[in-house]
N, C-alpha and C positions, 0 to 999 in steps of 0.2 A: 234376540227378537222373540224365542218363546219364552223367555224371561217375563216378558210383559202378559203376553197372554195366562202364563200360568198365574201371573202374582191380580191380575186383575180377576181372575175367577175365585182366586182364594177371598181376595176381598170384598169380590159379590157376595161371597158364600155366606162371609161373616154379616157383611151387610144387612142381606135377606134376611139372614134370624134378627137381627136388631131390631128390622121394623118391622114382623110379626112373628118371632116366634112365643109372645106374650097376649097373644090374639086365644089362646085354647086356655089362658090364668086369669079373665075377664074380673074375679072378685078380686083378684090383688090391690093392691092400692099404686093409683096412676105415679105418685112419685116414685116408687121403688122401680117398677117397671121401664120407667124413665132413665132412673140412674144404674140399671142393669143394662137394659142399652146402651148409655154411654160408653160404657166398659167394653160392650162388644163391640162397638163401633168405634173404638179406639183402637182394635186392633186391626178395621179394615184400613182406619185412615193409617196406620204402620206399612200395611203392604198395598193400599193407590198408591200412595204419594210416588216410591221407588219403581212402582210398573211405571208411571207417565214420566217417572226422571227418565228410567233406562225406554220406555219405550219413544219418548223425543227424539232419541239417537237414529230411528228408524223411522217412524209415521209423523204424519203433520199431526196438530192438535185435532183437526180434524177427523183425520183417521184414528185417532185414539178416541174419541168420544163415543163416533159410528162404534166403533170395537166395542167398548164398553157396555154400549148398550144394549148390543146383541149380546153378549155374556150376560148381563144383568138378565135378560129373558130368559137364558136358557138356564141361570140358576135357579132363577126365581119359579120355570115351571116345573123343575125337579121339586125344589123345594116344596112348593104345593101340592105335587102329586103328592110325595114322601109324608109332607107332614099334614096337610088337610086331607089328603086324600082326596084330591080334587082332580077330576080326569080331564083330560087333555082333550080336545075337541079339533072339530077339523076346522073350526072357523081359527081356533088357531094358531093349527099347521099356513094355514091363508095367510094369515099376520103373520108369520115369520117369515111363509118366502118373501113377503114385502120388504122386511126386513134385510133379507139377502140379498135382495134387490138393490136396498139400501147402498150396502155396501160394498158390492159390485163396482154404483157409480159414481162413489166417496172414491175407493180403491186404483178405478182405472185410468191409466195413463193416458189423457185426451190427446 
């Protein structure tokens, strides 16, 4: 079970640079930047695909997307901190309890 969670934060992780960490190389030229992406993003579609094989075993489709998506947020605000250096705001700390919220009612056993 934390199998999934681990392999699905690595693959935000990669993810998240894929789709901006090319955002601070603006003069580059778009197809390179494209096809450096791919490459990173080849290595998240390596570890989704095996969190949602092994995390099937445990959560609905459902609960794996909800999952996902909350990790995709919480990489992706690291990552901006970290790499834009963009600070965190309370409007959203708001948005993420929404979010836990989320999936509280994804989560719970009616």
């Amino acid at each position: 079970m934390w199998q999934t969670v681990l392999l699905l934060g690595a693959a935000n992780l990669f993810m998240t640079i894929a789709w901006y960490w090319h955002l601070k190389f603006k003069s580059s030229a778009l197809w390179l930047v494209i096809f450096i992406s791919w490459g990173i993003a080849f290595i998240e579609y390596c570890l989704q695909v095996p969190a949602n094989r092994i995390g099937s075993n445990y959560f609905s489709v459902t609960q794996l997307k909800v999952m996902q998506e909350v990790i995709t947020l919480v990489v992706f605000s690291g990552f901006s901190a970290w790499y834009f250096k963009e600070s965190f705001k309370w409007n959203h700390l708001i948005g993420f309890c929404c979010l836990v919220a989320a999936v509280f009612f994804v989560f719970k056993k009616w």
